[in-house]
C-alpha positions in Angstrom: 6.0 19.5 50.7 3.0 18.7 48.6 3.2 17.0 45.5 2.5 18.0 41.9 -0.6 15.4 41.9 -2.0 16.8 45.3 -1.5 20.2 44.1 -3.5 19.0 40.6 -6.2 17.4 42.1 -6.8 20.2 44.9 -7.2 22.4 41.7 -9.6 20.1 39.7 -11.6 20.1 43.1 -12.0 23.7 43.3 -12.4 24.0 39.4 -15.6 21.9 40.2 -17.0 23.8 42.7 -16.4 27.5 41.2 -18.5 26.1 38.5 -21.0 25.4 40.5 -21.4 28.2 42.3 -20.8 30.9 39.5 -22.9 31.6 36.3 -22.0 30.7 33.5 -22.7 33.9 31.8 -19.7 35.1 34.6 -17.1 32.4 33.3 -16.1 34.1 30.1 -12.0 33.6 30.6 -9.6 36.2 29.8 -7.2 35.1 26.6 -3.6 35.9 27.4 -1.7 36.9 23.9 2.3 36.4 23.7 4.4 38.0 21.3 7.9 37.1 20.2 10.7 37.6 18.0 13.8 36.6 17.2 16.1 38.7 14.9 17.9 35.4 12.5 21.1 35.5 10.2 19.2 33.2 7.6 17.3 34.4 5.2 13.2 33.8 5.2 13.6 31.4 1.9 16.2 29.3 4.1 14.5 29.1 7.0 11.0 28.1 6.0 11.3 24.7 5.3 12.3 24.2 9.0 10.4 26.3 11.1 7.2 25.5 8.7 8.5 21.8 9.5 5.6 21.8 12.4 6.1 17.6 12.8 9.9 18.5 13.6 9.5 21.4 15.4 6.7 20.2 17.8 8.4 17.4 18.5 12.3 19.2 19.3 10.0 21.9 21.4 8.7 18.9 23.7 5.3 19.6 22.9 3.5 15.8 23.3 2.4 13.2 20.8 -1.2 13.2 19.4 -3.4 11.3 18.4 -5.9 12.4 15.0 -9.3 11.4 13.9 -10.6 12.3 10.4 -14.0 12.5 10.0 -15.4 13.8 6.3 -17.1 16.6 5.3 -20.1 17.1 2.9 -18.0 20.3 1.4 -15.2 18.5 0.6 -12.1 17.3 3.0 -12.3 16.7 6.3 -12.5 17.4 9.7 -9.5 17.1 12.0 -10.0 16.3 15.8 -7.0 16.1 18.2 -6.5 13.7 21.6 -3.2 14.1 23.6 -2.4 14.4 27.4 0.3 16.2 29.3 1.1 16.7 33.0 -2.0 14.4 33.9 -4.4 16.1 32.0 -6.3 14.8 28.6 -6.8 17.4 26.1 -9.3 16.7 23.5 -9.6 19.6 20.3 -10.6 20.6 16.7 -7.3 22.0 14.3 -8.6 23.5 12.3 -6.5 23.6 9.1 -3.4 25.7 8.6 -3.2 28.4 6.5 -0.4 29.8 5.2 1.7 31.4 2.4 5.3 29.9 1.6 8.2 31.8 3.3 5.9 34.5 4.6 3.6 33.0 7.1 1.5 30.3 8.7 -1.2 30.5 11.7 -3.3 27.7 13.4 -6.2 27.7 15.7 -7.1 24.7 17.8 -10.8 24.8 19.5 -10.6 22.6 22.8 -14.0 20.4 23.9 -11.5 19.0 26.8 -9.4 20.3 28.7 -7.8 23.1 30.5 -8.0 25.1 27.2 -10.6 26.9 25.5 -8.9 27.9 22.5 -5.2 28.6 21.3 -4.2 30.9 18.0 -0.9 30.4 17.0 0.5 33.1 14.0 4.4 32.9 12.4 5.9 35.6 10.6 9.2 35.7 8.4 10.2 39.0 7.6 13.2 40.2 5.3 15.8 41.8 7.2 19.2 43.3 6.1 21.1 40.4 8.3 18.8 38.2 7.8 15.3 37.8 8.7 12.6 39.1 11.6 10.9 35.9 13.2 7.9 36.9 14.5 5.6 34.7 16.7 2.0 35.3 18.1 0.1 32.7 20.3 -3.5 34.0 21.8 -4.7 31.7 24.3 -8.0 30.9 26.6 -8.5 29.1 29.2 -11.5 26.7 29.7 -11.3 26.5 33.2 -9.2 27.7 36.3 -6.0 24.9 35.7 -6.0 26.7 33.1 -6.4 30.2 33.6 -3.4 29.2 36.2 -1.5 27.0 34.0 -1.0 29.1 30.6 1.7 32.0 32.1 4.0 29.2 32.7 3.1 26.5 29.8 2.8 29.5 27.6 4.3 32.4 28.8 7.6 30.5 30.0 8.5 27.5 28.9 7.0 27.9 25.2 8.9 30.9 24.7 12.0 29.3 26.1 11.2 26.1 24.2 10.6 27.7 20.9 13.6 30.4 20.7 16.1 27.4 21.3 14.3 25.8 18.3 14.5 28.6 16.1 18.1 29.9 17.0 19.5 26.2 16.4 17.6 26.0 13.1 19.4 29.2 12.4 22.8 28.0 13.4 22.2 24.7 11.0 21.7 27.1 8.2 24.8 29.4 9.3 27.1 26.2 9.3 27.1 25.9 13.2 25.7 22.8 14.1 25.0 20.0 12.0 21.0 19.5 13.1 18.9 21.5 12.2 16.4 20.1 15.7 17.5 19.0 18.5 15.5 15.9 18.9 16.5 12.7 21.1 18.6 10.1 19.6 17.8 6.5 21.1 21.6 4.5 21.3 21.5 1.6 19.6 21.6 -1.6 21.2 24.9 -3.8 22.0 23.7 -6.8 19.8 22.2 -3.9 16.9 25.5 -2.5 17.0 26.6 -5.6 16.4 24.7 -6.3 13.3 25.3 -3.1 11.6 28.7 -3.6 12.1 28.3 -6.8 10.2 26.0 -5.6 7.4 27.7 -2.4 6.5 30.7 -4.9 6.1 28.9 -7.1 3.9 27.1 -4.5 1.8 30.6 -2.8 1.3 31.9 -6.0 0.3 29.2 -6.3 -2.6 31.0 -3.4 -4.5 28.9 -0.5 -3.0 31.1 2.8 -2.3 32.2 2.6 1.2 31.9 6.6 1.6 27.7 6.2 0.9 27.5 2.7 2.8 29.4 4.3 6.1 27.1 8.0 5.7 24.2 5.4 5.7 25.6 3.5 8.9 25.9 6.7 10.3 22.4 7.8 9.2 21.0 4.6 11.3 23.5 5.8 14.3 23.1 9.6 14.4 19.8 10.7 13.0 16.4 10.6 15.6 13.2 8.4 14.6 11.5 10.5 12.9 14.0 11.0 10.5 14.2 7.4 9.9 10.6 6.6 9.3 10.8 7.2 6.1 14.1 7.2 3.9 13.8 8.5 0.9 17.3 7.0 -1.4 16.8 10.4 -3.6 16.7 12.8 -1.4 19.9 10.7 0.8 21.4 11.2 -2.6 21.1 15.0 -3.3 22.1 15.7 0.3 25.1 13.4 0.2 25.7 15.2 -3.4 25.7 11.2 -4.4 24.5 9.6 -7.8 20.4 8.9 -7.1 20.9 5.1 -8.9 23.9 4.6 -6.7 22.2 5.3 -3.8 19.2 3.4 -4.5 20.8 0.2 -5.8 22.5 0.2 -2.2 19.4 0.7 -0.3 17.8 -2.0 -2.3 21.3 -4.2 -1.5 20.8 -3.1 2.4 17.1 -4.3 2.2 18.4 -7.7 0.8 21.0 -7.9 3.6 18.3 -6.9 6.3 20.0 -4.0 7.1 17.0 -1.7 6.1 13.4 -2.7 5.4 11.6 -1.7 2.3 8.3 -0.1 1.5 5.8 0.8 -0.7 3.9 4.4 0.5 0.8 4.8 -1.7 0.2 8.6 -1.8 -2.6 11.0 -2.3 -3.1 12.6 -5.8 -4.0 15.8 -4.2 -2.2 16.0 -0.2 0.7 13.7 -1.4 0.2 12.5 2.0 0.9 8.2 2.9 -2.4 6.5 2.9 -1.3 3.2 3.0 2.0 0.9 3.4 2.8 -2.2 1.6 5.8 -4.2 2.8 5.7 -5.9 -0.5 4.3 -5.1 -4.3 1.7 -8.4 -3.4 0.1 -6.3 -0.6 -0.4 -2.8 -3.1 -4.2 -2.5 -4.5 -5.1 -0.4 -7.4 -7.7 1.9 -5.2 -6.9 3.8 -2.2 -8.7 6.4 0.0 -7.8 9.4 1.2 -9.2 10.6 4.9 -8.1 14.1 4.7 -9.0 14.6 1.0 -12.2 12.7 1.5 -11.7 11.5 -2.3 -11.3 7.7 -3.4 -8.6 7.8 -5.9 -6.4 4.6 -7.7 -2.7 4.4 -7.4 -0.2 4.8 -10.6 3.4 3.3 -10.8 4.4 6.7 -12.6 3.5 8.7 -9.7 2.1 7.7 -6.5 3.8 4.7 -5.4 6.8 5.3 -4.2 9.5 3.1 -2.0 10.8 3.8 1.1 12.7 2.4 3.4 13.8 2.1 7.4 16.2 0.6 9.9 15.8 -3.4 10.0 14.0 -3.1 13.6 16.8 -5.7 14.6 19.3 -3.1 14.1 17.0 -0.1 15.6 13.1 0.0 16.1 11.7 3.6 15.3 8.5 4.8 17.0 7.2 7.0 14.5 5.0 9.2 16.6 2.3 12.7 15.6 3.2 15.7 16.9 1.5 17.7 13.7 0.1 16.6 10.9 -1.0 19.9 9.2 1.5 21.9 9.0 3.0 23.6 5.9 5.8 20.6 5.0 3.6 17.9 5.2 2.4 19.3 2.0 5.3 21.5 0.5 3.8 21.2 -3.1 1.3 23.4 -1.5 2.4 27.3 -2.1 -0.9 29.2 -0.6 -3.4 27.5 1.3 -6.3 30.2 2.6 -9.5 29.1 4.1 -11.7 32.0 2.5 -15.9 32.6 4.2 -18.5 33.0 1.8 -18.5 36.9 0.2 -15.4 37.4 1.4 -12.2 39.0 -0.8 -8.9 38.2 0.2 -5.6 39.7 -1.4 -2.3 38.0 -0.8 1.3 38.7 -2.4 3.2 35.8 -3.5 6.8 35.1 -4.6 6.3 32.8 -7.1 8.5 31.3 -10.1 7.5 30.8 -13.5 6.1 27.4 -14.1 3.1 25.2 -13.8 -0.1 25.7 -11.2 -2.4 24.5 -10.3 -5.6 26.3 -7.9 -8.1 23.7 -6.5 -10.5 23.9 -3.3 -11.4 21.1 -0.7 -13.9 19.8 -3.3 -12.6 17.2 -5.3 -12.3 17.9 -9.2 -13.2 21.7 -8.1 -9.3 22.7 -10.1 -7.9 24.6 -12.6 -4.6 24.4 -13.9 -2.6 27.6 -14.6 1.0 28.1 -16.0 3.1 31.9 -14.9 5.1 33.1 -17.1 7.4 36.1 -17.0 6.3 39.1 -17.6 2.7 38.5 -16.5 -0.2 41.2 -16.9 -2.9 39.5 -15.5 -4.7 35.7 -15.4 -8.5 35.0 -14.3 -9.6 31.5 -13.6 -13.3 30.4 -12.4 -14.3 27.0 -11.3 -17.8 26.1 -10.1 -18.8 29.7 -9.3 -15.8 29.8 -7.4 -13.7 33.0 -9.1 -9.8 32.8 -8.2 -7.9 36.0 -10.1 -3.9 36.7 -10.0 -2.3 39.7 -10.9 1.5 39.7 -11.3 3.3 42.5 -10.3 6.9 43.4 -10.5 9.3 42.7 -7.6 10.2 46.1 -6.3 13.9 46.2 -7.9 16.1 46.0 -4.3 14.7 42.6 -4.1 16.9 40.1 -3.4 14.2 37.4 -4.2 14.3 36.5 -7.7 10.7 35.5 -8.3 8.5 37.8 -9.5 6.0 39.2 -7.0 2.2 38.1 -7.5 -0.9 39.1 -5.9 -3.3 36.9 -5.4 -7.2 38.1 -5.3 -9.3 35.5 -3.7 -12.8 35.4 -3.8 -15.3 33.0 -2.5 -18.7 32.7 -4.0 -19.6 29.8 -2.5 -22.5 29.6 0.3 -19.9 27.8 2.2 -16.4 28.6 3.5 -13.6 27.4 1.3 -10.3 26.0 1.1 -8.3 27.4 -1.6 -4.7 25.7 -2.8 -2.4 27.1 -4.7 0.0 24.0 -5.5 2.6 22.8 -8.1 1.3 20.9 -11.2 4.5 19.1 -11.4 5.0 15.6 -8.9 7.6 15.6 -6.5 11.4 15.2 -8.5 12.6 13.3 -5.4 10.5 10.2 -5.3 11.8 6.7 -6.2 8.4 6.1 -7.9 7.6 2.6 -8.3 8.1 2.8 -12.3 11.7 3.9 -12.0 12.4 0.8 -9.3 10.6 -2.0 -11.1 12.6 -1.2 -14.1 16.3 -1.6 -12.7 18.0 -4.3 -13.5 19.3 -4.2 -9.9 15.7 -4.6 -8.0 14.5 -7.5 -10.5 17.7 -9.4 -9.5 17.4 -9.0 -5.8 13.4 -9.2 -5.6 12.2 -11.5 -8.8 9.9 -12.3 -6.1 8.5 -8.7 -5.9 5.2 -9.5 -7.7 1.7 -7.5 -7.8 -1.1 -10.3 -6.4 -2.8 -12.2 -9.3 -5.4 -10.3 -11.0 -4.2 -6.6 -10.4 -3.6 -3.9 -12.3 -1.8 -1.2 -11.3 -1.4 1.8 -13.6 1.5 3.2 -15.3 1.3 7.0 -16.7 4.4 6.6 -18.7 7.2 3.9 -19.5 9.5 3.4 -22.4 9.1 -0.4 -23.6 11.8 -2.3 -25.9 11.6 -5.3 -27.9 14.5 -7.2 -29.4 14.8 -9.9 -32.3 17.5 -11.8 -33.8 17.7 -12.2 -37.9 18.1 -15.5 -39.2 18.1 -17.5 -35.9 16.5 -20.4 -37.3 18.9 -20.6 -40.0 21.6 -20.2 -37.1 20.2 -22.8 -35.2 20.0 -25.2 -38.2 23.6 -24.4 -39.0 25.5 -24.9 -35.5 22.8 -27.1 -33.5 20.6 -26.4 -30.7 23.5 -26.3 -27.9 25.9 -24.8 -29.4 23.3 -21.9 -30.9 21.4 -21.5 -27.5 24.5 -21.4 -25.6 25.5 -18.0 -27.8 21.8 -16.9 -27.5 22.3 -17.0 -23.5 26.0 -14.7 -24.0 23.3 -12.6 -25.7 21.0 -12.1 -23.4 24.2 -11.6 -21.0 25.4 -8.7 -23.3 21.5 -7.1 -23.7 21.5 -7.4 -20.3 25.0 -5.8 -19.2 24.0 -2.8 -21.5 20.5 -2.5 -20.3 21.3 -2.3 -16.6 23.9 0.1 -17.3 21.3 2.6 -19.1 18.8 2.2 -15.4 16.7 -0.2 -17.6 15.5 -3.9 -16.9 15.1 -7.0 -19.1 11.6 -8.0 -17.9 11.6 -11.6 -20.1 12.7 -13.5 -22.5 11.2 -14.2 -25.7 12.7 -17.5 -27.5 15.8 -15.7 -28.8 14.6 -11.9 -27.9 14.0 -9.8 -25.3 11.3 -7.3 -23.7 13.1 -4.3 -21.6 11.8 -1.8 -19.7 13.0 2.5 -19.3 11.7 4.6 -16.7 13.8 7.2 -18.5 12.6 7.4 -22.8 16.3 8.6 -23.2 18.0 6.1 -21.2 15.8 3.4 -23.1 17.0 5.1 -26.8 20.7 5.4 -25.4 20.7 1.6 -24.6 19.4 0.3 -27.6 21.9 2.6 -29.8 24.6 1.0 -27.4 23.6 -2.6 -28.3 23.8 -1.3 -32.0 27.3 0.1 -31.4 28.8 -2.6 -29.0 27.7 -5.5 -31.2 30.3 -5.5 -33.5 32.5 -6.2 -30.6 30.5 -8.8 -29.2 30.4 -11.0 -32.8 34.1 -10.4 -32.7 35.1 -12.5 -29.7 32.2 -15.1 -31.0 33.6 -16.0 -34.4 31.7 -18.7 -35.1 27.9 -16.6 -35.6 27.4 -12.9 -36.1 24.9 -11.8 -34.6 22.5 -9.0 -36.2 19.9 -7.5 -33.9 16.8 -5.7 -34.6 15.1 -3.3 -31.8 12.5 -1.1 -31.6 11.1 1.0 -28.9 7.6 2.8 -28.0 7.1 5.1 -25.0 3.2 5.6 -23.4 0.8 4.5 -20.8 0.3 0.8 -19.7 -0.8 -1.5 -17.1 1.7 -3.6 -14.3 0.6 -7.0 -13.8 1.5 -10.1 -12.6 2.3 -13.3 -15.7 3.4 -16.7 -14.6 4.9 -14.7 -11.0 6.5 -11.6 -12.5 6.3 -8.6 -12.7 4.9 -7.8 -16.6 3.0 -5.2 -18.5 0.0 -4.9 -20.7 -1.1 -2.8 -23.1 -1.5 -0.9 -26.2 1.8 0.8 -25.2 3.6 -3.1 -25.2 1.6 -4.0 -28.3 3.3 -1.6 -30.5 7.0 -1.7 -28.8 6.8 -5.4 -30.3 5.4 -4.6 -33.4 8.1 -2.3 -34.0 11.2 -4.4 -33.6 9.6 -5.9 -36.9 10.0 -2.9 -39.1 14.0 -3.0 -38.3 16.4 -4.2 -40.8 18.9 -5.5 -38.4 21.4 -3.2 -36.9 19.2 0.3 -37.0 17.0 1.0 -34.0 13.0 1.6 -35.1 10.8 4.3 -32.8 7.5 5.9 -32.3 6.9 9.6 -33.8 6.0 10.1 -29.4 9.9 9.1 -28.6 11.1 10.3 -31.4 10.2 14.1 -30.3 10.2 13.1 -26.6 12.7 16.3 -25.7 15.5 14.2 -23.5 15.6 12.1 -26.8 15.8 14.7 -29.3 18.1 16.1 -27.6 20.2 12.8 -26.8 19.5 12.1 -31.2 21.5 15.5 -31.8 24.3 14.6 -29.2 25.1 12.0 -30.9 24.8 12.7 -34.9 22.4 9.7 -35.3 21.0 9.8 -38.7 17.3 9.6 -38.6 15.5 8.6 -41.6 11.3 9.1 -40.9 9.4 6.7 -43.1 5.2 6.1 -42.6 3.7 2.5 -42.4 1.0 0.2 -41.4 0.9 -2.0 -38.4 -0.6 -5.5 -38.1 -3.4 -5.3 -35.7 -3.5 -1.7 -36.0 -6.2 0.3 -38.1 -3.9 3.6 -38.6 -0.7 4.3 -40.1 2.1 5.4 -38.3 5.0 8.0 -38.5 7.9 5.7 -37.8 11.7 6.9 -37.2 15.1 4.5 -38.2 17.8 5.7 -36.3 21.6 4.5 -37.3 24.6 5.8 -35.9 27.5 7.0 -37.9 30.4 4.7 -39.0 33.0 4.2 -35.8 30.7 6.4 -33.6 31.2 5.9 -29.3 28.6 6.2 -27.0 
């Protein structure tokens, strides 16, 4: 019986010498086209974030892991080239970008240079249907040479159809409740001695106080789920499937990384992809500018936004190979609605489900962007960038709808002497990302990693933060009256009360000033809420310390600033810091003093009027400021709780 290698190389033989002996003009291939479809129960909304999920998908269908080169393009982006092998065989190839349009469709065409293959052209449809939905799939594909030519009706014709139906019927069942993966993908058992561990880490970590259902579902996770899953955790999204609180999550996933039951990570993201372009184990390792391959586009990091942490199994409890199978497709960029590749001259029209909000279109090029916000009803909106005209007309769903977002369509025109990649994303940054500025100001991450510094001499961006100062009235006096221990000793209880209040409002004390402190919010209406909690919870405090009341004055600014590293912490700098402090000054003592910008922030207005606090506006000047300001002093009623 001959082998599959005999067989193979008996074929590469021949292939070899039919090219010699016929033309080449006589060695056009024929392309074989396949079409599929599978009639689903789930509905096209519910189903596109899994069969759009082409990393996923590839890899539960078998299909082999790849290796990608970017190389840049003068137009803008880059060019994507592709190296895998399979039975033997290297395949080298071009994919070209996806395009697609969310819960509708997506197509893909791959250009071979080695190979069996000539060309593939792969096309997904999701149609509405009245159980469901109509999944459609096309794939044309040529050969390059006789292996393939003899290869494709079974790699293609066969097993891809077999392979892909199982796919999309157990991604179906997942969504009708029937199985609890949405892919079937191979889960590696853990070893005896990483059993072992996380046996003894979960118990430890449960021990520290952490909620034993979320510390067992995250055992499980390490257990259950298959590497690429585990590559990257993301604590909020854990949290919204578990239907958990996001801090609680987090604060145990920081607790696990203490423990060494995960590893933590810094992914540094693209501005415009949102893809990982870097990984730092540690803040020390994170620098201020980054590039981007696929965008082609240097671009500098920002705390608020793109920096986010991650985490993984310890890789003595479980090592995860974190292998490509696709990096293009649809959910590797979800914030991306539309995404058309348009020729010069040419007019494309596209109808889009699409909810009122904030837009933005953009091509390849970068800065090439215009922002756009739909509202409902819409009539019409134009928008032109660099001779580059983009036009959508909003038209009304057709009323049997079930989809609840009004219809749009899209007119796309390219003016350009160049093809062009057009995007239609969200404005808005991903909802689900511990960003770096909500981490670094928990209480609970400065406790476990004070050593979590940026390197001496960087400066990392922050888009937005809510800073607070504190002060004590009449601490000399106090400390004249009662003596330096006996004073600092209740100055210490106070910065154990600030503290206590602080962490429980998700904020941080970053120092210590003398007698006062310097917090930091993520949240401008957790930051407010905490500092009218120290106003109300005082009174308690000076009544189990008889001996010195305590009157505090706070005030608090929200803005932009800059992370660095003073005397080996993490600190901040700025205009933003300068005027938090200055602030604190203008308080009488038991009031709490903010900026006209927190003062109207929306969360906080709408946290003020919650609560009844009395808000008295008054205008001023500010040492080491030219203009006056628009100041707010905010008390709370007699006996109010927060």
């Amino acid at each position: 019986m001959l082998s599959y290698s005999s067989v193979q190389n008996f074929v590469l033989h021949f292939n070899s010498q039919f090219k010699q002996i016929v033309p080449k003009s006589l060695m056009a291939w024929k392309t074989f086209t396949y079409r599929w479809q599978w009639q689903l129960k789930s509905s096209p909304e519910a189903l596109w974030p899994y069969v759009a999920d082409t990393q996923r998908f590839n890899q539960a269908a078998h299909l082999p892991i790849i290796a990608y080169l970017e190389t840049p393009l003068d137009t803008g982006g880059s060019r994507l080239t592709a190296r895998t092998g399979r039975f033997g065989l290297t395949v080298e190839f071009e994919d070209h970008p996806f395009e697609w349009v969310r819960e509708q469709e997506f197509r893909n065409v791959r250009t071979f240079s080695h190979g069996p293959l000539a060309e593939t052209r792969a096309h997904l449809q999701l149609q509405p249907h009245e159980n469901g939905a109509i999944l459609k799939y096309e794939v044309d594909v040529t050969p390059a040479n006789l292996i393939g030519l003899l290869g494709i009706p079974y790699q293609f014709g066969w097993e891809m159809q077999r392979n892909f139906g199982h796919v999309f019927r157990t991604i179906d069942a997942f969504l009708q409740q029937q199985t609890h993966q949405p892919f079937p993908l191979k889960i590696i058992p853990l070893t005896e001695a990483g059993q072992a561990r996380l046996r003894e880490l979960t118990q430890q970590l449960a021990s520290q106080g952490h909620d034993l259902r979320w510390v067992q579902h995250l055992a499980d996770l390490i257990v259950t789920e298959a590497d690429v899953n585990l590559a990257r955790i993301r604590p909020y999204v854990l949290a919204d499937d578990w239907q958990a609180p996001r801090r609680a999550i987090l604060e145990m996933c920081l607790s696990a990384a203490k423990l060494g039951l995960l590893n933590l990570r810094w992914d540094l993201l693209c501005p415009l992809c949102r893809g990982v372009k870097s990984k730092a184990a540690s803040l020390d390792e994170v620098s201020k500018g980054v590039h981007c391959a696929t965008c082609n586009i240097n671009f500098e990091v920002d705390f608020s936004q793109n920096v986010e942490l991650t985490f993984t199994p310890h890789p003595q409890i479980r090592a995860v190979h974190d292998g490509s199978y696709c990096v293009g497709g649809p959910m590797v960029t979800p914030h991306i609605l539309v995404h058309q590749i348009i020729q010069p001259g040419e007019t494309r029209r596209l109808q889009v489900n699409l909810e009122p909000g904030r837009y933005r279109f953009r091509t390849q090029r970068p800065g090439v962007e215009t922002p756009v916000e739909w509202q409902t009803p819409l009539i019409s909106l134009s928008a032109k960038t660099n001779g580059e005209m983009i036009e959508a007309v909003a038209q009304p769903a057709p009323p049997q709808a079930k989809n609840s977002c009004p219809e749009i369509t899209l007119t796309l025109t390219n003016n350009a002497g160049y093809p062009q990649r057009i995007y239609l994303e969200q404005a808005a940054w991903y909802a689900d990302a511990a960003t770096a500025a909500q981490v670094t100001a928990l209480q609970h991450f400065r406790d476990l990693f004070s050593d979590e510094v940026l390197r001496p001499g960087e400066e990392i961006g922050v888009q937005s933060v809510t800073i607070l100062f504190s002060d004590l009235v009449g601490s000399t006096a106090m400390y004249n009256r009662w003596g330096d221990a006996a004073s600092y000793a209740l100055v210490r209880e106070q910065f154990a009360f600030l503290q206590r209040i602080i962490r429980d409002y998700e904020g941080a004390i970053v120092k210590t000033i003398g007698d006062a402190i310097m917090a930091v919010f993520a949240d401008p209406a957790k930051g407010v809420g905490a500092a009218l909690a120290i106003q109300q919870q005082i009174n308690d405090f000076n009544a189990s310390h008889l001996n010195e009341p305590l009157i505090i004055k706070l005030g608090l600014h929200q803005g932009p600033c800059l992370a660095v590293n003073l005397n080996d912490r993490l600190d901040y700098f700025g205009t933003t810091v300068n005027l938090a402090a200055r602030l604190q000054d203008q308080s009488k003592g038991g009031d709490v003093i903010v900026s006209e910008k927190l003062r109207h922030d929306p969360a906080v207005a709408h946290l003020l009027d919650t609560l009844g606090v009395n808000i008295a506006p008054f205008a001023t000047s500010i040492k080491g400021f030219d203009e006056h300001f628009s100041l707010f002093r905010l008390t709370l009623p007699p006996k109010h709780c927060i």
